[in-house]
N, C-alpha and C positions, 0 to 999 in steps of 0.2 A: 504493500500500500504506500503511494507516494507522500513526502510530508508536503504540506502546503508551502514551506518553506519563505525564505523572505522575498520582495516582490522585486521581481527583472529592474535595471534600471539602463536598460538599451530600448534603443525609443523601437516601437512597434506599430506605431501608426504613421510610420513614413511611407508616402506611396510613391512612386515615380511612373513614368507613359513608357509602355513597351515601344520600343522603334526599332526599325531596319533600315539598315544604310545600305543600298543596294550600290553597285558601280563606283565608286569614288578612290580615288586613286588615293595616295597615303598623306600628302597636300591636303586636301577636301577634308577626308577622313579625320586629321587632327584639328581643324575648322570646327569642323560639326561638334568632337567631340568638348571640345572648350566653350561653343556657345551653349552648349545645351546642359553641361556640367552636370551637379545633380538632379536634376530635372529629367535627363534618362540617361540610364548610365548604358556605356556601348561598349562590343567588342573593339580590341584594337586595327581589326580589321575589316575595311567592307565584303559584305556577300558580294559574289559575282554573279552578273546575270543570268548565268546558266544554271546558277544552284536558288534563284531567288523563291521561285513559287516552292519548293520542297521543303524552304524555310520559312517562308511566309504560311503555310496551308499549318506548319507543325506548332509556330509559335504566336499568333494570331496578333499581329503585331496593332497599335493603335494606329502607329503610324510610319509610312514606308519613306524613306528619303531618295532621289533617286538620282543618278550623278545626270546629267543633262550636256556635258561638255564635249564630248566626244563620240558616244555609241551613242547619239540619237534615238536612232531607228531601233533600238536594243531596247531603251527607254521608254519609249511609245509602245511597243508591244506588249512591252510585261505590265503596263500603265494599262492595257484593255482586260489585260487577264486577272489583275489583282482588283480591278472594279468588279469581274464577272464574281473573285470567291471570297473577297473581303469588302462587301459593299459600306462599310461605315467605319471603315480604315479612312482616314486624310492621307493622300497622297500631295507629297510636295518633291517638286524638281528642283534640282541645284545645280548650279553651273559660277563660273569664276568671271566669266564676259555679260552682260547686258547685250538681247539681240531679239529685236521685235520679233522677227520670224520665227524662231525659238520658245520664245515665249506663246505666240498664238499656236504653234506646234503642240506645246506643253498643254496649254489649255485646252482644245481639240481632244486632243488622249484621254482628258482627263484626271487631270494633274488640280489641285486646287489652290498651289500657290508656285509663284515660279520664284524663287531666292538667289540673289548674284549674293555671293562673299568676296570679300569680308563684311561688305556696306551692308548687306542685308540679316545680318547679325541676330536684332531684333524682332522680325518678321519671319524668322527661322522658331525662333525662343516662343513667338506667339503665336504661330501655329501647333506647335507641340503642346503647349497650355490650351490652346483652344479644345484640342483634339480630347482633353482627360475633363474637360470642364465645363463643356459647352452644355447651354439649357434646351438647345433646339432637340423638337421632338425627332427621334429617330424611327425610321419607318421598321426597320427590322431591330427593335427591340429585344431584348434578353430576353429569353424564357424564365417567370415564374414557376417552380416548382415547388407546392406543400406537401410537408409530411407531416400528418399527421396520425395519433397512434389511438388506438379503440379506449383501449385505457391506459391509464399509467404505470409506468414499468416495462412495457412491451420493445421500447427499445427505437424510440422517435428518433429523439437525438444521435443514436448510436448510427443510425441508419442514414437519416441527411448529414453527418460531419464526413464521414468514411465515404459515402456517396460522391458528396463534392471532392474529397481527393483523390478518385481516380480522376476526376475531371481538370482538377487545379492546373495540372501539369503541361497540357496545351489550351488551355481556356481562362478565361478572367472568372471567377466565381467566388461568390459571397454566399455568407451562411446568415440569414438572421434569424434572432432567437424571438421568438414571437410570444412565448409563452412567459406571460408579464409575473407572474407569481412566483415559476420555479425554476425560471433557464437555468437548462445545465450545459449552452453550448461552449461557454469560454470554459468552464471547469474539464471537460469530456478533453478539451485542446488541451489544457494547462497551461491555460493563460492568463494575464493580468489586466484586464480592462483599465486604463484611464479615462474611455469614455465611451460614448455607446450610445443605445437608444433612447437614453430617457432623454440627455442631452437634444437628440434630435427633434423628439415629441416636444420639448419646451421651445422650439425656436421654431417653428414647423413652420411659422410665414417667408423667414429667409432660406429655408431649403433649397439647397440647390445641390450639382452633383457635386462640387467643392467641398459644401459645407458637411458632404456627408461622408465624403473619406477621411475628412480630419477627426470623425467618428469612429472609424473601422480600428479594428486590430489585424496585425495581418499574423497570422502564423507560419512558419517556415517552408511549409507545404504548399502556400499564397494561397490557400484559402484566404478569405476576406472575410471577419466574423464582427459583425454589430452585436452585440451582448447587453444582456440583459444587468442594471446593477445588482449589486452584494445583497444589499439592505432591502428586505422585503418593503419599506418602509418607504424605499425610493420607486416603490413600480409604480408605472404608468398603465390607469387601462383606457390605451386610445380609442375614439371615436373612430365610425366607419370612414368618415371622411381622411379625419388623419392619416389612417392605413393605407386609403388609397394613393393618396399625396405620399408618401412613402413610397413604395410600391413602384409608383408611376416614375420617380425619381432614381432609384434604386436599379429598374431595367434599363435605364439609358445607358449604365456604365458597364455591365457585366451582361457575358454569355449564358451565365446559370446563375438562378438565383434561388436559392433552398430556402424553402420560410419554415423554421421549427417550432408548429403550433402545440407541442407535446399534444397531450391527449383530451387540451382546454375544449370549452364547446362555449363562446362569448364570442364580442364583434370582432377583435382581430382574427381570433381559426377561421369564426363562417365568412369575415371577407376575403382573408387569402385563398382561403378555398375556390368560392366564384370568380374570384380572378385568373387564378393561375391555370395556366396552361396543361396541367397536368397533378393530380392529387393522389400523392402515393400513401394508403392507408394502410397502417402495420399493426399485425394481429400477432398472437403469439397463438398454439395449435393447441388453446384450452377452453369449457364451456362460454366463463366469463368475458374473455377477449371475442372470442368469435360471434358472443351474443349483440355485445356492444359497437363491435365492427357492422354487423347486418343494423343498427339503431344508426347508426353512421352514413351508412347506405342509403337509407330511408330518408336521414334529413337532405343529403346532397341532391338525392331526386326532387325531393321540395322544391330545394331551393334552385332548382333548376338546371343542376351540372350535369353535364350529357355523362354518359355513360363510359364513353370509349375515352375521355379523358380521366378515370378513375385508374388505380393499379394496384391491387392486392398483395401487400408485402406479409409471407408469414415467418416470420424468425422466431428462431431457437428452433428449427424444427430438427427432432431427434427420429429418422429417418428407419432405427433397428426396432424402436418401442416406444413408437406414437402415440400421444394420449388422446388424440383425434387425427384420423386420418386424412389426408388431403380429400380424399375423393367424399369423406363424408361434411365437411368446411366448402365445398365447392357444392354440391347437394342441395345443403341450407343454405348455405347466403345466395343462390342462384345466380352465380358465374365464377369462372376459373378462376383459381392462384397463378396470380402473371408472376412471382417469384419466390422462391425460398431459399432462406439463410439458414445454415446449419447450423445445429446446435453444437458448439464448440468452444471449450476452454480459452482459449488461445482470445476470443472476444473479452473475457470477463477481467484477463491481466490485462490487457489492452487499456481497457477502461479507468481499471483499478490505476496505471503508471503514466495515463494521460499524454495515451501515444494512437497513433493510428493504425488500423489493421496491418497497411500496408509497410508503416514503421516495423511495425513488432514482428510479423511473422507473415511479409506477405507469399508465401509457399503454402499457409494456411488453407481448410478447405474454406473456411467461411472467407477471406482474402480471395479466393477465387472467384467466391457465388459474387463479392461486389464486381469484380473485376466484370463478371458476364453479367452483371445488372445493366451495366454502363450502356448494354444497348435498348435497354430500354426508354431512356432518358434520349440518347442520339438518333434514333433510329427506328426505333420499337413503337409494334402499331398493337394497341388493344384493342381486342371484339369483344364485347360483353356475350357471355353465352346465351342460351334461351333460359327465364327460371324454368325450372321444375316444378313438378307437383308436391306437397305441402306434405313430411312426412312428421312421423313422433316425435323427431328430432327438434323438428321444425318449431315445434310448441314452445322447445324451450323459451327459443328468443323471442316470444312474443309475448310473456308470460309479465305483466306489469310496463310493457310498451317500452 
């Protein structure tokens, strides 16, 4: 069991803008790197054009820098292809001359700023700030993702932190702890909040994506976690509005956004729920949890969430000496288990030493099962089954609604 120990004092809410310096000779190259200093930190060398989209598709960069001097027609090309798979990337061109043609070149391609150095220094520096800060709505905003758990215990948390870090690694992804009473997403990390969402919920008329990363904590994994504070005394319970202004703020900046509603049923669970994009609910394979999963069901049809955006998470499942069968949980709640987590030690030290699956033992089976989750979140299409017919079983969960 970890001690709580005394508190990090290396700062953890520093954010900086991913970039790619595409073409730039080792001139340029040192250019970039001194205007933009910490603001994005860079390799010592540029990507060459030929390795640019391999590196671009793996590292999702905010922003692409692209040498403009020389290979031109190099620059225009990879400038059509990196609109076709990073459409909310800032592409800016660089070159060391001034040259209209060039510049309406640049623009054409779709380039959104054209930068002569040294002179254009500042115009470099504020496009890279624009790029991590901007308030303009984005048409392909980040996917919302809630977890939400049937009941408490079942293993919410455990499930959206380790979720988002198979994702961290080629994605921007943020974890917020939604569950105003008992977040456990910064502790699950082992982390230190200096600030967080209450912060947020008090200032909520100046929000903007600025003000909301100087919130975040980032973990070493780059997960991005808003956290909930210490002091039961300091929670917030936001209004629907609030959450949504959140929410709305929140997707502009990141590809995955995990909202950990624990197993609350109040206005932030049911508005991240009808917002997001996808609602993954986590049962553990006992009467209790699968009663209250199927009462979970019922309210999301209420409230109007379509079906095929629902995903049935069952974890701890002990696969030799189940205390409910998959097949009889698929039965009653009338549709399939889109995933299950093994029941496995190797979770419980995880927990307990406030490390990730994929920290501690990712060779692990339940390391695995996230590992194959991941295409459910990227990729993965849910059909809701047809229910069934209403067996003994069936009574239980209906037994006091």
């Amino acid at each position: 069991m970890r001690s709580p120990g005394p508190k990090p004092t290396d700062s953890t809410t520093h954010s900086s803008a991913n970039v790619l310096v595409i073409g730039a000779d080792t001139r340029m190259m040192g250019q970039i790197r001194e205007v933009l200093g910490t603001e994005a930190p860079l390799s010592a060398i540029a990507t060459p054009f030929n390795e640019a989209m391999a590196v671009a598709s793996k590292t999702r960069p905010d922003v692409v820098i692209a040498a403009f001097d020389t290979e031109v027609d190099e620059a225009i090309r990879i400038a059509q292809q990196l609109k076709a798979e990073l459409p909310r990337a800032a592409l800016v061109a660089v070159a060391h001359t001034a040259d209209a043609d060039r510049t309406r070149a640049a623009m054409r391609a779709g380039y959104d700023a054209y930068v002569v150095l040294p002179d254009g220094r500042d115009l470099l520096r504020q496009a890279v700030h624009d790029s991590m800060f901007s308030d303009a709505p984005k048409d392909d905003a980040g996917e919302l993702i809630t977890v939400w758990g049937a009941k408490g215990g079942v293993g919410a948390t455990f499930v959206a932190v380790n979720l988002a870090a198979e994702l961290s690694p080629v994605q921007r992804v943020c974890v917020l702890d939604m569950d105003v009473s008992m977040g456990d997403v910064a502790a699950m990390l082992n982390l230190y909040p200096r600030a967080g969402i209450k912060e947020v919920f008090k200032n909520l008329a100046r929000l903007d994506e600025r003000m909301l990363r100087r919130q975040m904590t980032i973990h070493p994994s780059m997960i991005h976690v808003l956290a909930q504070p210490k002091a039961l005394e300091d929670r917030a319970e936001p209004s629907k509005d609030s959450v949504i202004k959140l929410l709305t703020t929140v997707a502009k900046s990141y590809h995955y956004v995990f909202l950990d509603s624990g197993s609350r049923v109040d206005e932030a669970a049911v508005t991240a729920a009808t917002l997001a994009k996808r609602v993954l609910l986590v049962s553990t394979p006992d009467v209790l949890s699968v009663k209250n999963a199927w009462r979970r069901l019922q309210l999301l049809q209420r409230l109007g969430v379509d079906q095929h955006r629902i995903s049935l998470v069952l974890n701890r499942v002990d696969h030799k000496h189940p205390l409910l069968t998959i097949s009889d949980i698929e039965q009653n709640l009338g549709r399939k288990v889109d995933v299950t987590l093994s029941e496995d030690r190797v979770a419980g030290r995880a927990v307990n030493d406030g490390k990730l699956l994929r920290e501690y033992d990712r060779h692990s089976q339940i390391a695995r099962d996230f590992e194959a989750m991941t295409g459910l979140i990227t990729e993965g299409k849910v059909t809701p089954e047809k229910k069934p017919s209403v067996s003994v079983f069936t009574s239980i969960f209906k037994m006091g609604g």
